[in-house]
Backbone as CSV, one residue per row, in Angstrom:
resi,resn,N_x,N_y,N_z,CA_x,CA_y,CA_z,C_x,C_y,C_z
1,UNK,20.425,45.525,36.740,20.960,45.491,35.393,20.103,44.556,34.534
2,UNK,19.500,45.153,33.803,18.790,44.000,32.934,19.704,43.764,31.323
3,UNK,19.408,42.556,31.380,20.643,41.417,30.582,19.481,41.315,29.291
4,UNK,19.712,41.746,28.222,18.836,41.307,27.312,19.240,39.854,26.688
5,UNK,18.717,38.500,27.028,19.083,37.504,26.193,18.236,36.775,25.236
6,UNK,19.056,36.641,23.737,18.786,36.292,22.706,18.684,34.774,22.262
7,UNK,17.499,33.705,21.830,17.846,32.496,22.569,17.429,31.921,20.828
8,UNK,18.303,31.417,20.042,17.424,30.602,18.989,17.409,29.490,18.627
9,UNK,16.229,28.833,18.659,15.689,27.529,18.460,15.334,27.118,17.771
10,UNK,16.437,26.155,16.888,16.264,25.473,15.765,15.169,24.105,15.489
11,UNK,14.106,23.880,15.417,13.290,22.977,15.344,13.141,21.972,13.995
12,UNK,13.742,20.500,14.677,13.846,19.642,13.000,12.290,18.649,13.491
13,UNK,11.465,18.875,12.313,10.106,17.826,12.311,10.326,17.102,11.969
14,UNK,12.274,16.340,11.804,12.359,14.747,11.774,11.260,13.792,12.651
15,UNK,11.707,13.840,13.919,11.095,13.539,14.349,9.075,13.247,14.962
16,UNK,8.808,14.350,14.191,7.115,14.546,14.341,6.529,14.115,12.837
17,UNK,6.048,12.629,13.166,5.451,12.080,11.990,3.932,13.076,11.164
18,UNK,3.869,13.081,10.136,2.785,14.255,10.039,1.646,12.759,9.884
19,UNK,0.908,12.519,10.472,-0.909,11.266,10.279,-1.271,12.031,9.284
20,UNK,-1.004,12.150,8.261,-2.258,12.570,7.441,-3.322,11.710,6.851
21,UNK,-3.306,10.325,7.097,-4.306,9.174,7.137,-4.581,9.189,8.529
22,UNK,-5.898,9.405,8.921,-5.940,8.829,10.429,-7.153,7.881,10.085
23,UNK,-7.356,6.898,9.079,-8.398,6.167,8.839,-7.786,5.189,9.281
24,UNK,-8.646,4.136,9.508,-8.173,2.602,10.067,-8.798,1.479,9.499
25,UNK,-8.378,0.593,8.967,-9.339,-0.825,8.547,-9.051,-1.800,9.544
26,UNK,-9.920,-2.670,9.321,-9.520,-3.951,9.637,-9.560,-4.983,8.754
27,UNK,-8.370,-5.407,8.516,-8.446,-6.816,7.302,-8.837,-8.083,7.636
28,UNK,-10.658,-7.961,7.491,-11.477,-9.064,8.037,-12.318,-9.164,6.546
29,UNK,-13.373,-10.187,6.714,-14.297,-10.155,5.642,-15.529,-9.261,5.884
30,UNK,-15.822,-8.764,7.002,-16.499,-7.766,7.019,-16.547,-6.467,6.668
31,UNK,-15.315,-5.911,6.399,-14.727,-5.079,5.949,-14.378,-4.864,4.324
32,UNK,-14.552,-6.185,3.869,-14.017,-6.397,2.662,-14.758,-5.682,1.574
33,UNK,-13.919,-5.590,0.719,-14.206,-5.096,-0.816,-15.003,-3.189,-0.446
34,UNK,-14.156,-2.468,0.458,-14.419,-0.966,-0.097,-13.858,-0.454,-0.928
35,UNK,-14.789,-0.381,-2.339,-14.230,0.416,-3.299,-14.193,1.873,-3.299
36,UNK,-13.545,2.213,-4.424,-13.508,3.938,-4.421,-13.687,4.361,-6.096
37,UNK,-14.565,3.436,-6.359,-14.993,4.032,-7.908,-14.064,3.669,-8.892
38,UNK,-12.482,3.671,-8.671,-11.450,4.027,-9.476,-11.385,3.132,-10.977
39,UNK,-11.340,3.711,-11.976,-11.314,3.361,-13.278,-10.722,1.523,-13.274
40,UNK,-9.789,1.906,-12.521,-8.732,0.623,-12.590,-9.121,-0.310,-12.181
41,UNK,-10.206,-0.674,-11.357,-11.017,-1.602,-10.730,-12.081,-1.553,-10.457
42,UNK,-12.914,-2.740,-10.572,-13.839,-2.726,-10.736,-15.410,-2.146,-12.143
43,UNK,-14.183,-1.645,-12.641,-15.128,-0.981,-14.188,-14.577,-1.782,-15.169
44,UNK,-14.927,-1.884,-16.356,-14.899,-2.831,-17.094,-14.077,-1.234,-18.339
45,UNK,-13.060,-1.733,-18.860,-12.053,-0.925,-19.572,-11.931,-0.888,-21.226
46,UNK,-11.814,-0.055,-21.823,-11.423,0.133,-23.370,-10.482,-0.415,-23.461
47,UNK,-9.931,-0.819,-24.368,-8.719,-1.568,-24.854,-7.836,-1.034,-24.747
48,UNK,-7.774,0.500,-25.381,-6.609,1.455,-24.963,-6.410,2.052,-23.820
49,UNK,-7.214,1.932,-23.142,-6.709,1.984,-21.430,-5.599,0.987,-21.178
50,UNK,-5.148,1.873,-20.036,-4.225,1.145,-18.947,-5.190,1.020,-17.545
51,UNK,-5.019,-0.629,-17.240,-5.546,-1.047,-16.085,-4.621,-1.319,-15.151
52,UNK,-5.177,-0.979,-13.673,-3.759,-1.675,-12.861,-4.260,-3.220,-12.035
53,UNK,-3.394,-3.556,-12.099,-3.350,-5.288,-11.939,-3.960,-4.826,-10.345
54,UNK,-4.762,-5.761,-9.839,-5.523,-5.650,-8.961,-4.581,-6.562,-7.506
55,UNK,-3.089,-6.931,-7.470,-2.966,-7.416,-7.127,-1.530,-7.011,-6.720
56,UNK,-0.940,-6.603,-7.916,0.693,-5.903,-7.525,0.421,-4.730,-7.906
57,UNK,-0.193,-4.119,-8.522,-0.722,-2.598,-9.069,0.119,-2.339,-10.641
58,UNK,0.652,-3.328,-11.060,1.208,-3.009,-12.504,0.417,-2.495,-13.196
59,UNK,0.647,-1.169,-13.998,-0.320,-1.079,-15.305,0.083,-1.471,-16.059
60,UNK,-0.734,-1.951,-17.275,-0.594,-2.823,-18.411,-2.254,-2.749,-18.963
61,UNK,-2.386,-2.703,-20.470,-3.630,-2.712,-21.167,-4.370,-3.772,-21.180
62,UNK,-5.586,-3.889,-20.739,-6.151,-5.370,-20.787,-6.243,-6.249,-21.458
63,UNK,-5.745,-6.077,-22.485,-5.907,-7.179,-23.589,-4.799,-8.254,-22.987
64,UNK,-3.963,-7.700,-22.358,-2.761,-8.407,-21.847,-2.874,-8.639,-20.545
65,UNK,-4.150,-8.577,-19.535,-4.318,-9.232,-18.453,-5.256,-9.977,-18.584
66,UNK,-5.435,-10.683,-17.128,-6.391,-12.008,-17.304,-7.634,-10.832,-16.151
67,UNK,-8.711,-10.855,-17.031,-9.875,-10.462,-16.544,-10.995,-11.504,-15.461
68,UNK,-11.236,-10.754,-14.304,-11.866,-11.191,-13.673,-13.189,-10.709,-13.261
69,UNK,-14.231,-11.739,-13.605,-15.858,-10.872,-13.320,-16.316,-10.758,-11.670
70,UNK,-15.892,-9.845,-10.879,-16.428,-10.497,-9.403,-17.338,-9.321,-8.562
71,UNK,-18.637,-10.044,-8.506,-20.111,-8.985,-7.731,-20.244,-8.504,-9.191
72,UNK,-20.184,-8.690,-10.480,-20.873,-8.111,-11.487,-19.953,-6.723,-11.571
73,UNK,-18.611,-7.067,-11.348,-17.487,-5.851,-11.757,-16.093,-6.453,-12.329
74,UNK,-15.534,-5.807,-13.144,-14.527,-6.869,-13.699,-13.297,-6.259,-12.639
75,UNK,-12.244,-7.123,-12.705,-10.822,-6.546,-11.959,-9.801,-7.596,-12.905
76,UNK,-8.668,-6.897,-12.915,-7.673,-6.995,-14.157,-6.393,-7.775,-12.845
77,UNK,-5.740,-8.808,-13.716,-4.334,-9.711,-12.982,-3.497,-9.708,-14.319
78,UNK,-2.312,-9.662,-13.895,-0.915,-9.758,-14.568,-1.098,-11.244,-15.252
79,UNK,-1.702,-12.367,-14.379,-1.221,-13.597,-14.705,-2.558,-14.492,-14.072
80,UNK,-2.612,-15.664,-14.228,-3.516,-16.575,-13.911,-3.401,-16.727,-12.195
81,UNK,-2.071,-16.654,-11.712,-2.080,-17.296,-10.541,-2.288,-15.864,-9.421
82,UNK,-2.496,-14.649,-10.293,-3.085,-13.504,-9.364,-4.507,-13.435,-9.387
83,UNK,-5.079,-13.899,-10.025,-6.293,-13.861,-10.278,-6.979,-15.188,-9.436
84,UNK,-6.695,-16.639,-9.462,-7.212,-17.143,-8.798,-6.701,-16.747,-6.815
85,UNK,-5.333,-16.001,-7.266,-5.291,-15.338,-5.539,-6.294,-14.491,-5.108
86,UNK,-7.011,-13.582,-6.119,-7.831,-13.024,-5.792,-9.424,-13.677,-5.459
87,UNK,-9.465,-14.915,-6.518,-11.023,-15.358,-6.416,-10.579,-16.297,-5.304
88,UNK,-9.805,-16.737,-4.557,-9.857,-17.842,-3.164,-9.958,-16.574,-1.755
89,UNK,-9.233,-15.358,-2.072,-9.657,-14.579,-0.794,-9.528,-12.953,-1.234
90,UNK,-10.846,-12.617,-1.776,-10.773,-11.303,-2.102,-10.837,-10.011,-1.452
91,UNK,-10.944,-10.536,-0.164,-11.390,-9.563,1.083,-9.475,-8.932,1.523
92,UNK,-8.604,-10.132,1.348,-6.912,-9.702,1.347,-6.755,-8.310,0.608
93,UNK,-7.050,-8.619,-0.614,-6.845,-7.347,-1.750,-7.877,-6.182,-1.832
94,UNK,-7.276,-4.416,-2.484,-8.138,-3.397,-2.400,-8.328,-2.870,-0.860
95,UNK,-8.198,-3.284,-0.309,-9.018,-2.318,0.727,-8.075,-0.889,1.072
96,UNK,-8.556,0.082,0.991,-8.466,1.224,1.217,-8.705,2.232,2.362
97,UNK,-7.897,2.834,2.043,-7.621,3.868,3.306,-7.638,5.431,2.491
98,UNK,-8.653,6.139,3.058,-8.767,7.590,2.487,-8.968,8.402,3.239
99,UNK,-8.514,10.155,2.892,-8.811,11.289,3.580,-9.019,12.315,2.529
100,UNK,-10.172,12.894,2.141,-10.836,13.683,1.140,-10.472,12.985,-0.026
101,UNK,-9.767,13.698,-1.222,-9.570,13.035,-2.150,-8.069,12.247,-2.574
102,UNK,-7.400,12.238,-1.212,-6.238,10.970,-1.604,-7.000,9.756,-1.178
103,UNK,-6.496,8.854,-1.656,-6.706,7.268,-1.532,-5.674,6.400,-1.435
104,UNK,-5.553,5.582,-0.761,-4.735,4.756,-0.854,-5.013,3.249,-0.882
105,UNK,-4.720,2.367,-1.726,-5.026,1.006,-2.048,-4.383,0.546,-1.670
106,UNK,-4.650,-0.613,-0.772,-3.163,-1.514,-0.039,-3.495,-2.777,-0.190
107,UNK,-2.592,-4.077,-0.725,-2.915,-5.397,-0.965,-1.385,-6.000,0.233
108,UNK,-2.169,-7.032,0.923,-1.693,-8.056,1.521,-0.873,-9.217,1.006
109,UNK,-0.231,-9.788,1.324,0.108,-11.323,0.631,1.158,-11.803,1.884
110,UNK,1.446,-12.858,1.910,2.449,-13.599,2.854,3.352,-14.096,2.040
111,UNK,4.649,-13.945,2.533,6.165,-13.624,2.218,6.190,-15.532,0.658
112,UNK,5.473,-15.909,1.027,5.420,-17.647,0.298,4.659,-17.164,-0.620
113,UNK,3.752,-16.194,-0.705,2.546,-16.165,-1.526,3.108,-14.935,-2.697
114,UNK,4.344,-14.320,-2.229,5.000,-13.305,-2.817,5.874,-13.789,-3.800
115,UNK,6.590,-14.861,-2.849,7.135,-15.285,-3.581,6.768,-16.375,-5.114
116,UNK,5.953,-16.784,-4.460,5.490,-17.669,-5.689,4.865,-16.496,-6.983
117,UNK,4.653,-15.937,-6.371,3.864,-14.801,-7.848,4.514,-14.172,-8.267
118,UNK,6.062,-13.902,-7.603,7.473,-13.556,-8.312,7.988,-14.855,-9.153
119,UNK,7.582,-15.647,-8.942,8.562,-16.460,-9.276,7.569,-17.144,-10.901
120,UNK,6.203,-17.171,-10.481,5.154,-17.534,-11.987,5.440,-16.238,-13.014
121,UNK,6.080,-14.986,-12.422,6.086,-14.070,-13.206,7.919,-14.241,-13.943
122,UNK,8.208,-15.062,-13.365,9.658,-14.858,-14.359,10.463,-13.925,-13.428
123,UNK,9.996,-13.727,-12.375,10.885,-12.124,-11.461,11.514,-12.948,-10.332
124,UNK,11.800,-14.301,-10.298,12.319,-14.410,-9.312,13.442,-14.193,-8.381
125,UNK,14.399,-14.044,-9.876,15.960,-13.125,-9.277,15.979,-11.996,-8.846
126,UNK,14.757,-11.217,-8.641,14.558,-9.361,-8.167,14.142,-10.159,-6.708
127,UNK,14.466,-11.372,-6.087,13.729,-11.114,-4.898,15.032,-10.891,-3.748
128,UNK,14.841,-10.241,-2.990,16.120,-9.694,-1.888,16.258,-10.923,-1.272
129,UNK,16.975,-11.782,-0.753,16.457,-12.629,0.401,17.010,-11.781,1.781
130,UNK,18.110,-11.048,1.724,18.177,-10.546,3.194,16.966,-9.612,3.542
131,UNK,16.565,-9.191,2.833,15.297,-8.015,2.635,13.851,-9.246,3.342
132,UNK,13.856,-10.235,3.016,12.390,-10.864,2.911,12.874,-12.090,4.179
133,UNK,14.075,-11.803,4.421,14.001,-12.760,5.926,13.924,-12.521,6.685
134,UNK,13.323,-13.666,7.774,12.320,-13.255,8.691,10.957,-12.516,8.914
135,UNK,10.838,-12.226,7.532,9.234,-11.093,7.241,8.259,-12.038,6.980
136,UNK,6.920,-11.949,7.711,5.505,-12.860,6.849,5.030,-11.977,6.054
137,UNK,4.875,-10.399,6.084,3.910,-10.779,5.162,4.452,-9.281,4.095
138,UNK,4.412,-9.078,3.146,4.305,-8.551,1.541,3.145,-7.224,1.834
139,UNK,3.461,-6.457,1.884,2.951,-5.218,2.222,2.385,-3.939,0.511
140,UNK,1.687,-3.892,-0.259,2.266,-2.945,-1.278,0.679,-2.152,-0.922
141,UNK,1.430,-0.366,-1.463,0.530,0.688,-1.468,0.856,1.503,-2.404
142,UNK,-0.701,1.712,-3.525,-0.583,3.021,-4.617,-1.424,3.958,-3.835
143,UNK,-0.712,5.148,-4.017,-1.342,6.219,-3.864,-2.508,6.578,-5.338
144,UNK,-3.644,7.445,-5.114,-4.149,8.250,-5.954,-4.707,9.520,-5.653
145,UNK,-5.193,10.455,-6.299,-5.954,11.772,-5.946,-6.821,11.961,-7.035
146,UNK,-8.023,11.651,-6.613,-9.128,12.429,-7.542,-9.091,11.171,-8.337
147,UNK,-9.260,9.954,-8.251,-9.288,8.555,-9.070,-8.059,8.562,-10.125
148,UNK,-6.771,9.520,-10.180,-5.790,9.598,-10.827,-4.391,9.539,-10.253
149,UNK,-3.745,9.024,-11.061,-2.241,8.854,-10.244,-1.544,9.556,-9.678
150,UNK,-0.641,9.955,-8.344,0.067,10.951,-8.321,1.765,10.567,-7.785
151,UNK,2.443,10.984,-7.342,3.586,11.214,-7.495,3.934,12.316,-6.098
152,UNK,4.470,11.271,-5.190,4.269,11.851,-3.507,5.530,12.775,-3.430
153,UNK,6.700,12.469,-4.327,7.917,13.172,-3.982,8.574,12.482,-3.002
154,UNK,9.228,13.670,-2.369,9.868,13.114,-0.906,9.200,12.719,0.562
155,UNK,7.210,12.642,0.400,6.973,11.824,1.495,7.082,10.745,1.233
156,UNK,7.625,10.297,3.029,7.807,8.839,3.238,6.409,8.185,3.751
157,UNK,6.383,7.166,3.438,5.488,6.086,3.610,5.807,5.139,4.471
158,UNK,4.615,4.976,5.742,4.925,3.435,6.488,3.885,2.644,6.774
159,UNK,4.076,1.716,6.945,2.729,1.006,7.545,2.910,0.352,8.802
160,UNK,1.889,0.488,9.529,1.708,-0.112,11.261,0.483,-0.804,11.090
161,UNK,1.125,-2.073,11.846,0.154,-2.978,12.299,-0.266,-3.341,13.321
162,UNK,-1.429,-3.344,14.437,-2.097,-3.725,15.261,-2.890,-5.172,15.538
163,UNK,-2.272,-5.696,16.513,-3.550,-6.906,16.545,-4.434,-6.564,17.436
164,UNK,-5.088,-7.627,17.937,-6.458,-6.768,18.960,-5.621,-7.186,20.742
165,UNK,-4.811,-7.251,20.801,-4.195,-7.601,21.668,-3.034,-6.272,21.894
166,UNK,-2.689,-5.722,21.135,-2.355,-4.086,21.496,-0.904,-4.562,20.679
167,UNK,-0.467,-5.502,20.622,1.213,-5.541,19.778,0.837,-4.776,18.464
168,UNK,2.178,-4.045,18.261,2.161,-3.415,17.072,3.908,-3.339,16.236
169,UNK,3.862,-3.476,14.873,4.866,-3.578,14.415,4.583,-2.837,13.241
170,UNK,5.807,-1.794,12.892,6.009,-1.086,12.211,6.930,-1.207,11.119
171,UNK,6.970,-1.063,9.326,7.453,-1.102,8.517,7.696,0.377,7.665
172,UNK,9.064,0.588,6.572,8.925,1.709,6.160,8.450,1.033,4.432
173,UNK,8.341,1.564,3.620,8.064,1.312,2.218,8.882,1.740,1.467
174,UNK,9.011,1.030,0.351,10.152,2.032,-0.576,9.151,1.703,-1.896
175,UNK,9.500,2.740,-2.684,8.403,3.553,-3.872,9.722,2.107,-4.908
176,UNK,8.333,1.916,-5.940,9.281,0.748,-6.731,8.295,1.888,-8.405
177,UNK,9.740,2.154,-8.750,9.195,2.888,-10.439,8.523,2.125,-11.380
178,UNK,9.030,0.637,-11.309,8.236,-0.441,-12.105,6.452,-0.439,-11.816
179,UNK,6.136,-0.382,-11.129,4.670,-0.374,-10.681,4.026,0.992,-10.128
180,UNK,4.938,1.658,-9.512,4.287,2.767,-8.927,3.538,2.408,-7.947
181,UNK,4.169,1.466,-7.438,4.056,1.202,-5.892,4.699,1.432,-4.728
182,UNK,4.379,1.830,-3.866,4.953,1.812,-2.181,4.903,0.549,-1.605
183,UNK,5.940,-0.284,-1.391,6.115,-1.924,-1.004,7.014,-2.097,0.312
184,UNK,6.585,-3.075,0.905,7.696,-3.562,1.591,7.285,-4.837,2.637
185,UNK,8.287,-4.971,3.134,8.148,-6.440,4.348,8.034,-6.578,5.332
186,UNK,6.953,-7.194,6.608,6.805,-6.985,7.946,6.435,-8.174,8.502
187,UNK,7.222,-8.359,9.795,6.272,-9.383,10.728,5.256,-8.701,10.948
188,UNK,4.478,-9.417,11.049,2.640,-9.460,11.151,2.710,-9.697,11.951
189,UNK,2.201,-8.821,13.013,1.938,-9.645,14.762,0.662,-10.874,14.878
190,UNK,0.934,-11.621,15.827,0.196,-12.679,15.578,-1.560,-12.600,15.917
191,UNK,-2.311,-13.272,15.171,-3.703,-12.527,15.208,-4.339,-12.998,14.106
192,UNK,-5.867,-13.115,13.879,-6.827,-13.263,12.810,-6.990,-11.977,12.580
193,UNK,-6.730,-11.111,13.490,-7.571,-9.492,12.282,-6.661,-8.465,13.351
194,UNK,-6.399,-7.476,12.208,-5.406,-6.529,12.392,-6.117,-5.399,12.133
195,UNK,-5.507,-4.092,13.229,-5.491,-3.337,12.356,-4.559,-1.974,11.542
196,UNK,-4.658,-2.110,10.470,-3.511,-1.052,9.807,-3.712,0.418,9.570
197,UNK,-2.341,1.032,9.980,-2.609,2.691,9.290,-1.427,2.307,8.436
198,UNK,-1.782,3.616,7.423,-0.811,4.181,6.595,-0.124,5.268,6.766
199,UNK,0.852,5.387,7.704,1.267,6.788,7.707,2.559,7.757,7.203
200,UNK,2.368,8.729,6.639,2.604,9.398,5.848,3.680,10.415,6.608
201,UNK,4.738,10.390,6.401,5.693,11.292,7.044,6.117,12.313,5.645
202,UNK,6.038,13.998,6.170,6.384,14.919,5.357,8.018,15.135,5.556
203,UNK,8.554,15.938,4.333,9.897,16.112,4.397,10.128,17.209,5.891
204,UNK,11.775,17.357,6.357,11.661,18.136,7.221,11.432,20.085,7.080
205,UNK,11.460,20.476,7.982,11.817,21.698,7.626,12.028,22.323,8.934
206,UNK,13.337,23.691,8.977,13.558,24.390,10.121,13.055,25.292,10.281
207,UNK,12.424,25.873,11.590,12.216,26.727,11.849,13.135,28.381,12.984
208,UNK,12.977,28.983,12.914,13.847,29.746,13.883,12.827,30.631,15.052
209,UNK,12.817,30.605,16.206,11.770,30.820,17.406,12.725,32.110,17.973
């Protein structure tokens, strides 16, 4: 007697992160300062441009940031005390992670160093403290495509960190509308040089087999 059986298999890609970054840095000084051309840094701007702050990624027109000349390229800060964060360790900030023409810009800072540049900015009551305890370090990422802004939707964003010792700790990001940034908070495993992905999880979808 043959039994015809009918079997269907619902498949959720919750679980299957999509890598669509499989680039890797390491946040050393050897590594430091890969640019990607982008208007916003490193080029020197019209007045009626919008620049993004080289440091939290705010845009704002330069007349209203504090300009910085560095390797014979200018880069734009919200405030005085982002700008000398940038001229004491510039190799922290910019470094990038790309695959064809997305980009992604990611700046560093430690949870003290966040705070204080919230707090010179007048923002100090936006800071979470259950959110930022126990975290070292201040995580933020803009996306772009084609040296222009874009607008990811419903992918999620995370960042993983590596030391050279194999520990790794993982954070998710949440998209902040004020900046048009992807931000968030992580223990930093312990280490002089790390290394980070950005990875990119797509929405789900079912399939039937």
């Amino acid at each position: 007697m043959k039994t015809k059986l009918t079997r269907r298999i619902v498949a959720s890609f919750l679980a299957i992160t999509a890598v669509l970054l499989l680039s890797i840095f390491s946040i050393n000084a050897e590594d430091a300062h890969k640019k990607h051309g982008e208007p916003q840094h490193g080029e020197h701007a019209a007045a009626d441009d919008k620049v993004r702050c080289a440091v939290d990624g705010m845009m704002m027109k330069p007349a209203a940031m504090v300009k910085v000349e560095q390797d014979g390229k200018a880069y734009y800060f919200c405030n005085d005390m982002q700008a000398k964060m940038f001229k004491m360790t510039p190799d922290k900030f910019l470094q990038t992670v790309a695959l064809g023409n997305l980009t992604f810009d990611l700046n560093v800072l430690t949870v003290d160093a966040y705070k204080g540049m919230m707090s010179h900015m007048g923002m100090g009551g936006m800071i979470k403290v259950d959110e930022i305890k126990g975290k070292t370090h201040y995580i933020s990422v803009y996306p772009t495509q084609d040296h222009a802004e874009i607008a990811l939707g419903d992918v999620k964003l995370a960042i993983q960190v590596t030391n050279t010792e194999g520990e790794t700790k993982m954070a998710l990001l949440k998209y902040s509308k004020m900046t048009h940034t992807y931000a968030g908070f992580i223990v930093m495993p312990e280490g002089t040089e790390h290394e980070v992905r950005v990875r990119v999880t797509s929405p789900a979808v079912k399939i039937s087999l």
